[in-house]
C-alpha positions as YAML, in Angstrom:
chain: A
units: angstrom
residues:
- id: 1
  name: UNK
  ca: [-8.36, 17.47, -29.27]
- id: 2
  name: UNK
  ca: [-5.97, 15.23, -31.27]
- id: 3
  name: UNK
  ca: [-3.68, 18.21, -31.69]
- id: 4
  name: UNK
  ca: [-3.58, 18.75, -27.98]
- id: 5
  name: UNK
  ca: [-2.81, 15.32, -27.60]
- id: 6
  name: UNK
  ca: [-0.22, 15.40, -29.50]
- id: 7
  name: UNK
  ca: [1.47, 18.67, -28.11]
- id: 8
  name: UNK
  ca: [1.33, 16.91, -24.73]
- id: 9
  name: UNK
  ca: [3.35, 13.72, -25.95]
- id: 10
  name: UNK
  ca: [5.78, 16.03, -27.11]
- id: 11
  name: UNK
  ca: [6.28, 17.65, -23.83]
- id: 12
  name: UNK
  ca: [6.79, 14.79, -22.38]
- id: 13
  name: UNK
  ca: [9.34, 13.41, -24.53]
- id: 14
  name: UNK
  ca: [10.77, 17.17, -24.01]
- id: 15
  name: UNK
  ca: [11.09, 16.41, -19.97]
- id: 16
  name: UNK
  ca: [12.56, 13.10, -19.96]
- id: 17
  name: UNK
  ca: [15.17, 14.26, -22.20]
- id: 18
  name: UNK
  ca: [18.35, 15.14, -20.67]
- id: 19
  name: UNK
  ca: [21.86, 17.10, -20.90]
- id: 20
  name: UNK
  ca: [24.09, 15.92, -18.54]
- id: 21
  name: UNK
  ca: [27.25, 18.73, -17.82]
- id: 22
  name: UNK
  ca: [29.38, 16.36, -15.79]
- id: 23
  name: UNK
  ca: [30.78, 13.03, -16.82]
- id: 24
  name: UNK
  ca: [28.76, 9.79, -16.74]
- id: 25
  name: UNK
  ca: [30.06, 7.00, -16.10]
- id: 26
  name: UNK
  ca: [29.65, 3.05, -16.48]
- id: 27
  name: UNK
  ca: [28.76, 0.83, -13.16]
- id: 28
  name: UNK
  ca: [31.42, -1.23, -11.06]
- id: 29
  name: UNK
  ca: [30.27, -4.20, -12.87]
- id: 30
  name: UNK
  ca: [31.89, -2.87, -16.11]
- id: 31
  name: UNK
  ca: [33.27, -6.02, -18.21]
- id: 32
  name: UNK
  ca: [36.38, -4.16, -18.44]
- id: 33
  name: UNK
  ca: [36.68, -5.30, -14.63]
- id: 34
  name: UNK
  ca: [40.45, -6.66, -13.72]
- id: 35
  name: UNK
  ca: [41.68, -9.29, -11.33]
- id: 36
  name: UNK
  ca: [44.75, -7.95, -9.33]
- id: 37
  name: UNK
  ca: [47.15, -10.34, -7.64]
- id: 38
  name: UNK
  ca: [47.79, -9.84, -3.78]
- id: 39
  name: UNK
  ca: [51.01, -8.16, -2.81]
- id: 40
  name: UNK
  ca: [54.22, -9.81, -2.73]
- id: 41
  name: UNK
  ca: [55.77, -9.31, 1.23]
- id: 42
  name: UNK
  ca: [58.21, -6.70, 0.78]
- id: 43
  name: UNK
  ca: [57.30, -5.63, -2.44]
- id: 44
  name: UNK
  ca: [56.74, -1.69, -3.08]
- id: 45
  name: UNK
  ca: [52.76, -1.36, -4.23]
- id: 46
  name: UNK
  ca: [50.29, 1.41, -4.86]
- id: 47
  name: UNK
  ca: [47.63, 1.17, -2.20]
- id: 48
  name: UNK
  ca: [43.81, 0.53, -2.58]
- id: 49
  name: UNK
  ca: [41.93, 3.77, -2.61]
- id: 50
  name: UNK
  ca: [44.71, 5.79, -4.41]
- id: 51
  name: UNK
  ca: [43.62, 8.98, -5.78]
- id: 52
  name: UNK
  ca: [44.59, 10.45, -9.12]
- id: 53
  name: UNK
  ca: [43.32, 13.57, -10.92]
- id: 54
  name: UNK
  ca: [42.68, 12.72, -14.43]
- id: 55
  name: UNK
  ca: [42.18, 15.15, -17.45]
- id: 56
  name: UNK
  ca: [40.19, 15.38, -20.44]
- id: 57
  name: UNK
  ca: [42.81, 16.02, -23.20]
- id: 58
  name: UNK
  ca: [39.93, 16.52, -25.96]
- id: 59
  name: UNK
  ca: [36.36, 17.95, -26.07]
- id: 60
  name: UNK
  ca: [34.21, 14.93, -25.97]
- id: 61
  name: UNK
  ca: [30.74, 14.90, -27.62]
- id: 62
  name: UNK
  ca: [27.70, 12.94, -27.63]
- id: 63
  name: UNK
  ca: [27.22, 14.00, -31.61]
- id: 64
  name: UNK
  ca: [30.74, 12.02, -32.66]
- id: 65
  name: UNK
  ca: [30.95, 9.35, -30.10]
- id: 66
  name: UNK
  ca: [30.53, 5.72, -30.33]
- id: 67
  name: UNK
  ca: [30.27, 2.86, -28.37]
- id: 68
  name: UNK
  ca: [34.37, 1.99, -27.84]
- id: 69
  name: UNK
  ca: [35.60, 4.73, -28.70]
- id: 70
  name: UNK
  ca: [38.76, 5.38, -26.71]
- id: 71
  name: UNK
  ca: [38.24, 8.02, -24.65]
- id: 72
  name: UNK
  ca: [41.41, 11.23, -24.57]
- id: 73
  name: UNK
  ca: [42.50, 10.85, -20.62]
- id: 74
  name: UNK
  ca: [45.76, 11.63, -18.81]
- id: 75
  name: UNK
  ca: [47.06, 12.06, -15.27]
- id: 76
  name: UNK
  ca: [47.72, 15.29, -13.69]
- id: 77
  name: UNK
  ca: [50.09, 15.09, -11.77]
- id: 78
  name: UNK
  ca: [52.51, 12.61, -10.49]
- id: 79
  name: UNK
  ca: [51.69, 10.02, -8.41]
- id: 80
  name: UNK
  ca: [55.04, 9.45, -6.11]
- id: 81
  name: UNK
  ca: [55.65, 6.06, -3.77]
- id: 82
  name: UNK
  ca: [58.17, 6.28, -1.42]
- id: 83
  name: UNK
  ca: [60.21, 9.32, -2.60]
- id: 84
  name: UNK
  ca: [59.94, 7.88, -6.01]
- id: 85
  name: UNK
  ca: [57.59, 8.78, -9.16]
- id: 86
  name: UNK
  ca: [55.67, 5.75, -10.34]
- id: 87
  name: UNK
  ca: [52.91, 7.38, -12.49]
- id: 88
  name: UNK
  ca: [53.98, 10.51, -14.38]
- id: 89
  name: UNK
  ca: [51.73, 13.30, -15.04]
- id: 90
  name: UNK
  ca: [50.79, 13.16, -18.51]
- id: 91
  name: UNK
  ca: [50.86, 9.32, -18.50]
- id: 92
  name: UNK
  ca: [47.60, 8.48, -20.36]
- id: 93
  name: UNK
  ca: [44.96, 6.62, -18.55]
- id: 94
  name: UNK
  ca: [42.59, 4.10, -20.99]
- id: 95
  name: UNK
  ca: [39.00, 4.98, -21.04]
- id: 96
  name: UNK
  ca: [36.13, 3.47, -23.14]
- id: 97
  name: UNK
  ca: [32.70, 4.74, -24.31]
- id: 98
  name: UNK
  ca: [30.05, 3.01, -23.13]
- id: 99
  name: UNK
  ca: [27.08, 4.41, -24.01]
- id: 100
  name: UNK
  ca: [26.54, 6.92, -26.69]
- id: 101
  name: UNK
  ca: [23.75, 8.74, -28.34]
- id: 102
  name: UNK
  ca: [23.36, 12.20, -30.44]
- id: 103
  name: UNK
  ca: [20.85, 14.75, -29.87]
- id: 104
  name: UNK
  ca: [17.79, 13.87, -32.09]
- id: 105
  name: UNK
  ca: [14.28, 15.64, -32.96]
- id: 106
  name: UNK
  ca: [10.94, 16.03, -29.95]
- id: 107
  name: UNK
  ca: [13.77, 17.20, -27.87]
- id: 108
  name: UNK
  ca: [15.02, 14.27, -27.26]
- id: 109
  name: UNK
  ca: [18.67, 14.99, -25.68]
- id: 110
  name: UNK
  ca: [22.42, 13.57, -26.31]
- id: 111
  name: UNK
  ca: [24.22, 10.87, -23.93]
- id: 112
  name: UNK
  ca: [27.32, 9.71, -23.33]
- id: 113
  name: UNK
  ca: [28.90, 7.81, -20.61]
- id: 114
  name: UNK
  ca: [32.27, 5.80, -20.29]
- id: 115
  name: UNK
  ca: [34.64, 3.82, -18.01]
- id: 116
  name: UNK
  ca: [37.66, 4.28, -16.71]
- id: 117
  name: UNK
  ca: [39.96, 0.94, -17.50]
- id: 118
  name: UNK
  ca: [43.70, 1.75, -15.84]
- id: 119
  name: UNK
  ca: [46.99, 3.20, -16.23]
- id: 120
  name: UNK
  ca: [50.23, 1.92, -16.41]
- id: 121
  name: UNK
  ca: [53.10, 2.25, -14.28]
- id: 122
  name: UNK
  ca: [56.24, 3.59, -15.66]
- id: 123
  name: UNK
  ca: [57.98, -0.34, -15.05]
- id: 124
  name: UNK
  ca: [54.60, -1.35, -17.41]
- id: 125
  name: UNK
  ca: [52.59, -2.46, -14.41]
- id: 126
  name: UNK
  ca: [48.62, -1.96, -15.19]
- id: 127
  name: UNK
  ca: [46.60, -0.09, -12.47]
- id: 128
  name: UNK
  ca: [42.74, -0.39, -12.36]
- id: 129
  name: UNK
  ca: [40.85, 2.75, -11.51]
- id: 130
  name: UNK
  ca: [36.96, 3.62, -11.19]
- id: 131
  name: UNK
  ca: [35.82, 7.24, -10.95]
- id: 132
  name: UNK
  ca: [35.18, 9.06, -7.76]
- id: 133
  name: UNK
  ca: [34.16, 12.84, -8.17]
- id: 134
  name: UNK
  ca: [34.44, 15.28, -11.06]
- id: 135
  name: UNK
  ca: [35.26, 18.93, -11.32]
- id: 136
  name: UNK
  ca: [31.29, 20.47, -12.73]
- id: 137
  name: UNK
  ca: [31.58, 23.33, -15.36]
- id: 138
  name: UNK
  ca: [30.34, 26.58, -15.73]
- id: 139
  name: UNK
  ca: [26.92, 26.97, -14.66]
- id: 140
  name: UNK
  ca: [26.41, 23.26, -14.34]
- id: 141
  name: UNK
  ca: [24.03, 21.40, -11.52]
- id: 142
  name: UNK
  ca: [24.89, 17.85, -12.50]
- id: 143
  name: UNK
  ca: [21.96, 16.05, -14.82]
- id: 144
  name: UNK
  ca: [19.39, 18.46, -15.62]
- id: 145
  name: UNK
  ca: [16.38, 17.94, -17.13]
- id: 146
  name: UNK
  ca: [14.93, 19.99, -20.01]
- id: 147
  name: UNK
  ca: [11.92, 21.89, -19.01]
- id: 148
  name: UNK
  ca: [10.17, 23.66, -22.24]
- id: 149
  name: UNK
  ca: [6.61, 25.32, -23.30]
- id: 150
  name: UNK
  ca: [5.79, 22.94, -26.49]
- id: 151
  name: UNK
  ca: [3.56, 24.49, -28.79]
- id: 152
  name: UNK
  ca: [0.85, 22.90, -30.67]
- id: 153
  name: UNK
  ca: [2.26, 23.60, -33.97]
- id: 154
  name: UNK
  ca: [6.02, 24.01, -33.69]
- id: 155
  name: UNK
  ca: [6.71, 21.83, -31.04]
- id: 156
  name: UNK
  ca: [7.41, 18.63, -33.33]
- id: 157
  name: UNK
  ca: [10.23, 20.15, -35.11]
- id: 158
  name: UNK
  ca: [12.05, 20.89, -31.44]
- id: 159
  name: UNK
  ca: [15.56, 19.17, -31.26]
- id: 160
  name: UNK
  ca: [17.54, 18.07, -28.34]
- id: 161
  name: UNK
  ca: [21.01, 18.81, -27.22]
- id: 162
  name: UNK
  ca: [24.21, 17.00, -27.39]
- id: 163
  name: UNK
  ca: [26.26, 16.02, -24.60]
- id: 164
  name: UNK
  ca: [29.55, 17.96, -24.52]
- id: 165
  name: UNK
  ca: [32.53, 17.39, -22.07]
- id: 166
  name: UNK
  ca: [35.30, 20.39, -22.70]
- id: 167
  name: UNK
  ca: [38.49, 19.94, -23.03]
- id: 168
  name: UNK
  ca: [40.62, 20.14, -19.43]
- id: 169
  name: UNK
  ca: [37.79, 19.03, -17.56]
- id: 170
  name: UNK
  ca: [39.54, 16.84, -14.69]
- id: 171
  name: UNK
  ca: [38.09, 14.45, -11.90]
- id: 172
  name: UNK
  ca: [39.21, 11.92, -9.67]
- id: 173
  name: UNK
  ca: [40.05, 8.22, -9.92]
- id: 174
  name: UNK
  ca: [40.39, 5.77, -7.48]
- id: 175
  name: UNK
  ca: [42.66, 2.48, -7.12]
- id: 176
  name: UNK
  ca: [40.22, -0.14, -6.58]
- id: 177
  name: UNK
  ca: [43.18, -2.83, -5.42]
- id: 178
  name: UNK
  ca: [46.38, -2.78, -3.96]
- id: 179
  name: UNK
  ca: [48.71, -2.96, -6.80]
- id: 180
  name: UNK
  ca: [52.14, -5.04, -6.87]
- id: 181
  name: UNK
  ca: [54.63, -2.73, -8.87]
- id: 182
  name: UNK
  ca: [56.64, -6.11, -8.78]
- id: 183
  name: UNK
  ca: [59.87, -4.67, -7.23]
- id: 184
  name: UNK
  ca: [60.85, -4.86, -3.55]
- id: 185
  name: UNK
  ca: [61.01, -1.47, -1.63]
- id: 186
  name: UNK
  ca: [64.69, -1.29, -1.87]
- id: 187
  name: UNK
  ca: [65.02, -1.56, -5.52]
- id: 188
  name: UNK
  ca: [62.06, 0.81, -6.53]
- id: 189
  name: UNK
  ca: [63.89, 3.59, -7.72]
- id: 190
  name: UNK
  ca: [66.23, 1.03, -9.99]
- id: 191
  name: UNK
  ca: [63.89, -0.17, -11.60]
- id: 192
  name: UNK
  ca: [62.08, 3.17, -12.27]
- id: 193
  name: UNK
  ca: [65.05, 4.59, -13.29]
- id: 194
  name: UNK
  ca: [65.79, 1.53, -15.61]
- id: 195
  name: UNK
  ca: [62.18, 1.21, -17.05]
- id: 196
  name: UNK
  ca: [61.50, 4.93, -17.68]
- id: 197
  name: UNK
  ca: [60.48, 5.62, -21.60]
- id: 198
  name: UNK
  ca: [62.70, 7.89, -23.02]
- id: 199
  name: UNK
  ca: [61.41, 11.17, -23.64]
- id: 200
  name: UNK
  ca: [59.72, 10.96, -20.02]
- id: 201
  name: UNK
  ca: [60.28, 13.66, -17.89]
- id: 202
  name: UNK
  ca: [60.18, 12.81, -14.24]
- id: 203
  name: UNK
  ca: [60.16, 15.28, -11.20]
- id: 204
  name: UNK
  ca: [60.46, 13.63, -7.67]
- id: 205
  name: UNK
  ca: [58.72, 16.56, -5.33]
...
């Protein structure tokens, strides 16, 4: 009877595990939260709601991650204001791990969530984001749970999975405020133009 027992805890440590295939990610009430000051009149800004496609630019696993660890994110493609490239692709976007966990024994499964902070504007002007949507991998169905036959003897030694996002996995991010780039309308491509990093390819399409 006590064996029995025992196989059924197991299971049931088993089923609440889980391996999660898409990106999780930290609440709105992240402490990494920033104020944003309103919009000069006549100022050129990035509107509230903004999408940008952010990449993965390294696999990232529950099995090496830790709490703060910066997370490897960059922008896809440019994002353009007015005729005039603000964000370039390939700008890096800050992300943060938030919660972080490796695969142990009973099954018990990996996790791994982080925020997205903001990116900066090629004049240095910070940008808060949040995510929106992701792009799921192969064969994925969002958070599964792990469904297995435990047996009485072997299922103790049973170990869990890690959580593994691949490399070039992209999603959206949103603009959660308009965003002064502190230059009027008129003089946006000047000061582009005069704050662009060198090395910084831009392409106005």
């Amino acid at each position: 009877m006590k064996k029995f027992v025992a196989a059924l805890v197991c299971a049931g440590l088993i089923f609440n595990s889980g391996i999660y295939a898409t990106p999780a990610f930290a609440n709105e009430n992240s402490p990494t939260e920033m104020k944003i000051a309103p919009v000069k009149k006549g100022n050129a800004y990035i509107p509230e709601g903004t999408t940008l496609q952010i990449e993965l630019t390294k696999e990232l696993s529950s099995k090496k991650a830790k709490v703060g660890d910066e997370v490897p994110l960059r922008v896809v493609e440019n994002l353009i204001i007015n005729d005039v490239v603000v964000i370039p692709a390939g700008t890096k976007v800050k992300g943060v791990v938030t919660k972080a966990r490796k695969a142990g024994g009973l099954g018990r499964g990996g996790k791994l969530e982080f925020t997205i902070v903001s990116v900066n504007t090629i004049n240095g002007v910070k940008v808060p984001l949040q995510y929106t949507k992701g792009e799921h991998g192969a064969g994925d169905g969002g958070a599964v749970a792990v469904f297995a036959v435990v047996s009485i003897v072997g299922g103790i030694f049973m170990k869990g999975k890690n959580v593994v996002y691949n490399e070039g996995l992209k999603f959206d991010a949103e603009v959660t405020a308009d965003v002064d780039l502190n230059v009027s309308l008129e003089n946006l491509q000047e000061e582009m133009d005069a704050s662009k990093p060198q090395g910084v390819s831009i392409t106005i399409k």
